[in-house]
Structures are given as structure tokens and as C-alpha cells.
C-alpha positions, 0 to 999 in steps of 0.5 A, a space after each residue: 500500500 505504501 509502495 502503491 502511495 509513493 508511485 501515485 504521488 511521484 507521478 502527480 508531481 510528474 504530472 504537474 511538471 510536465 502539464 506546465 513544460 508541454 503547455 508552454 511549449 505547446 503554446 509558443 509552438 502555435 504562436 510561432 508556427 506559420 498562419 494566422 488565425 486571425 484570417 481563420 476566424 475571418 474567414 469563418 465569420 465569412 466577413 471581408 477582411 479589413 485592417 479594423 477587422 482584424 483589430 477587432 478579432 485580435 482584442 477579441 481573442 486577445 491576440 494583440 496582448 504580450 505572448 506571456 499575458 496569453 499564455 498566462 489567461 490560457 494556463 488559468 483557463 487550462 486549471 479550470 478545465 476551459 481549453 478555448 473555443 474552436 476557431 472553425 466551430 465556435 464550441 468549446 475544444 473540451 466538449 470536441 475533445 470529448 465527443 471524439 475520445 470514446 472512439 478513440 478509447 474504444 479502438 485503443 483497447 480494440 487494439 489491445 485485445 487484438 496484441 494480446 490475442 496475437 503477440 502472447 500466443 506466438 511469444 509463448 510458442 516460439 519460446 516453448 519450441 525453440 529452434 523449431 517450427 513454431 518458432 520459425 512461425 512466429 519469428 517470420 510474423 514478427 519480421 514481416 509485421 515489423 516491415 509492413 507499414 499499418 496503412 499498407 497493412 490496412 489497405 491489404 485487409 480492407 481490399 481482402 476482407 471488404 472488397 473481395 470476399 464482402 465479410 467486412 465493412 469498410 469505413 466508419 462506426 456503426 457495428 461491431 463489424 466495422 470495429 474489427 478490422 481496423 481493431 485488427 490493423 492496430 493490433 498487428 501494427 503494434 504486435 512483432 515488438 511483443 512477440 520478440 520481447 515476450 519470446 526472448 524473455 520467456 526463453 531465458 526464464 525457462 533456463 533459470 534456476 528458479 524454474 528448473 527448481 519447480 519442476 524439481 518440486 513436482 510443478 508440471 511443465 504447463 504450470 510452471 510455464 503459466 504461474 512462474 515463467 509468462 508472469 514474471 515475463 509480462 514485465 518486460 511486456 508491461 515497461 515497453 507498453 508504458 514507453 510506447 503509448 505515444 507511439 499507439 496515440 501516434 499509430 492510431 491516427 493514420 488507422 482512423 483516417 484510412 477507416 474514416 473513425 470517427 475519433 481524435 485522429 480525424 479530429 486533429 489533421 482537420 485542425 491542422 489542416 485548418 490551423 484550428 490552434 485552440 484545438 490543437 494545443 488542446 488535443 496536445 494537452 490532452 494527449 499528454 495527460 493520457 500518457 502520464 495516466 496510462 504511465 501510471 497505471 502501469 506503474 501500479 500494474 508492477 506491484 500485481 505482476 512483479 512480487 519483488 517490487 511488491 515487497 520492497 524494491 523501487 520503480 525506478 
């Protein structure tokens, strides 16, 4: 319980830091970055664009104050759950942000269902059966996942499966069917890392002295494999999790672009598209918040998985 205390403190203090470093940088980004959004907004309000007009726009948003001063009025807005209003839709970028993030939640753990169901198998195969043809089934999947790109690869099931055979919607959100295959895509995209993890470190657990001494106690081979060998195995699994959700947020949006899903990857390329900047500093914001909570959570994880973190040892 202490140990589980001291992970969630650390990391809330992470958290603060890092919401005041990724919220200036995110801001001067936007204010720097080629484009006006004054001409954004004009263009929205469908109004001729005259020197008095961006005079009013500019103390209407408070483009005419120091960076500082803006970014001042912004961070209060940020500690008060008020991320701005879209340029293009006049609604408040929280209430976007949240209309779109329950698809991309629920295509994330799509996503992860189908690692899991994937790479976990095929790590434990190519371990059990080293050298022979298993482990050659599972290596050359790892090779080949590694290579193809993920919209090639979804471009490949969606001519197979949608296309050729019809079993498969194409795009949008509606049905379960059309949550597979871009669950699918995710999944596979994410896959060959874990299965060479998971098979390499599973190799070396089954040659330790620990494992040997379980079977020498009576435990049976398949046992030994599940209680002892794959749970201390999955911590490995767990730590590359935690270092690679950014790149599953970044993976996520090609995936829902090429099945037209209708989440925060659609979402944010329209944004920059349309230099919608209150939107795009508050998808940034967000984005770092999930990381650091999903850190988190995967710290807690290590107290389930690992014993010896359990009874003492740090997370470092």
C-alpha cells in the first residue's frame, strides 16, 4: 500500500511538471508556427477582411496582448478545465475533445485485445519450441509485421476482407463489424515488438534456476510455464507498453483516417489542416495527460505482476 502511495504521488508531481513544460511549449509552438488565425476566424465569420477587422478579432481573442499575458489567461483557463473555443466551430475544444475520445478509447483497447490475442500466443510458442517450427512461425510474423507499414497493412485487409470476399465493412462506426478490422490493423501494427520481447524473455526464464527448481518440486511443465515463467515475463511486456503509448496515440491516427473513425485522429489533421490552434494545443494537452495516466497505471500494474517490487524494491 505504501509502495502503491509513493508511485501515485511521484507521478502527480510528474504530472504537474510536465502539464506546465508541454503547455508552454505547446503554446509558443502555435504562436510561432506559420498562419494566422486571425484570417481563420475571418474567414469563418465569412466577413471581408479589413485592417479594423482584424483589430477587432485580435482584442477579441486577445491576440494583440504580450505572448506571456496569453499564455498566462490560457494556463488559468487550462486549471479550470476551459481549453478555448474552436476557431472553425465556435464550441468549446473540451466538449470536441470529448465527443471524439470514446472512439478513440474504444479502438485503443480494440487494439489491445487484438496484441494480446496475437503477440502472447506466438511469444509463448516460439519460446516453448525453440529452434523449431513454431518458432520459425512466429519469428517470420514478427519480421514481416515489423516491415509492413499499418496503412499498407490496412489497405491489404480492407481490399481482402471488404472488397473481395464482402465479410467486412469498410469505413466508419456503426457495428461491431466495422470495429474489427481496423481493431485488427492496430493490433498487428503494434504486435512483432511483443512477440520478440515476450519470446526472448520467456526463453531465458525457462533456463533459470528458479524454474528448473519447480519442476524439481513436482510443478508440471504447463504450470510452471503459466504461474512462474509468462508472469514474471509480462514485465518486460508491461515497461515497453508504458514507453510506447505515444507511439499507439501516434499509430492510431493514420488507422482512423484510412477507416474514416470517427475519433481524435480525424479530429486533429482537420485542425491542422485548418490551423484550428485552440484545438490543437488542446488535443496536445490532452494527449499528454493520457500518457502520464496510462504511465501510471502501469506503474501500479508492477506491484500485481512483479512480487519483488511488491515487497520492497523501487520503480525506478
Amino acid at each position: 500500500m505504501r509502495q502503491a502511495v509513493s508511485i501515485i504521488g511521484s507521478r502527480l508531481l510528474q504530472l504537474i511538471i510536465m502539464i506546465m513544460i508541454l503547455s508552454f511549449a505547446t503554446f509558443v509552438l502555435m504562436k510561432i508556427t506559420p498562419g494566422d488565425p486571425v484570417r481563420a476566424l475571418l474567414k469563418v465569420d465569412d466577413v471581408i477582411s479589413t485592417t479594423e477587422d482584424k483589430e477587432r478579432v485580435m482584442k477579441e481573442y486577445g491576440f494583440d496582448k504580450p505572448i506571456v499575458i496569453q499564455y498566462v489567461q490560457w494556463l488559468k483557463g487550462v486549471a479550470q478545465l476551459d481549453l478555448g473555443e474552436s476557431i472553425l466551430s465556435k464550441r468549446p475544444v473540451l466538449d470536441i475533445i470529448l465527443d471524439k475520445l470514446p472512439a478513440t478509447f474504444a479502438l485503443s483497447i480494440g487494439g489491445l485485445i487484438a496484441l494480446f490475442v496475437i503477440a502472447v500466443p506466438l511469444g509463448v510458442l516460439g519460446a516453448v519450441y525453440e529452434g523449431r517450427w513454431p518458432d520459425y512461425i512466429s519469428r517470420w510474423f514478427a519480421i514481416l509485421g515489423a516491415s509492413i507499414p499499418s496503412f499498407w497493412l490496412g489497405l491489404l485487409l480492407i481490399y481482402f476482407f471488404s472488397l473481395k470476399w464482402n465479410l467486412l465493412p469498410v469505413m466508419g462506426k456503426g457495428t461491431f463489424a466495422h470495429f474489427i478490422l481496423p481493431s485488427i490493423t492496430l493490433g498487428i501494427a503494434m504486435a512483432p515488438l511483443y512477440i520478440k520481447l515476450l519470446r526472448e524473455r520467456l526463453i531465458s526464464t525457462l533456463q533459470s534456476a528458479y524454474i528448473e527448481s519447480a519442476y524439481a518440486r513436482g510443478l508440471g511443465k504447463g504450470r510452471s510455464l503459466l504461474v512462474h515463467a509468462l508472469r514474471g515475463s509480462l514485465v518486460p511486456l508491461v515497461t515497453m507498453f508504458g514507453l510506447s503509448i505515444g507511439s499507439l496515440l501516434g499509430g492510431i491516427t493514420v488507422i482512423e483516417i484510412l477507416f474514416s473513425w470517427p475519433g481524435m485522429g480525424e479530429m486533429i489533421v482537420q485542425a491542422v489542416m485548418q490551423r484550428d490552434y485552440p484545438l490543437i494545443q488542446g488535443y496536445i494537452i490532452v494527449v499528454g495527460l493520457l500518457v502520464v495516466m496510462t504511465n501510471l497505471v502501469v506503474d501500479l500494474l508492477y506491484l500485481i505482476i512483479d512480487p519483488q517490487i511488491r515487497h520492497g524494491k523501487e520503480i525506478n
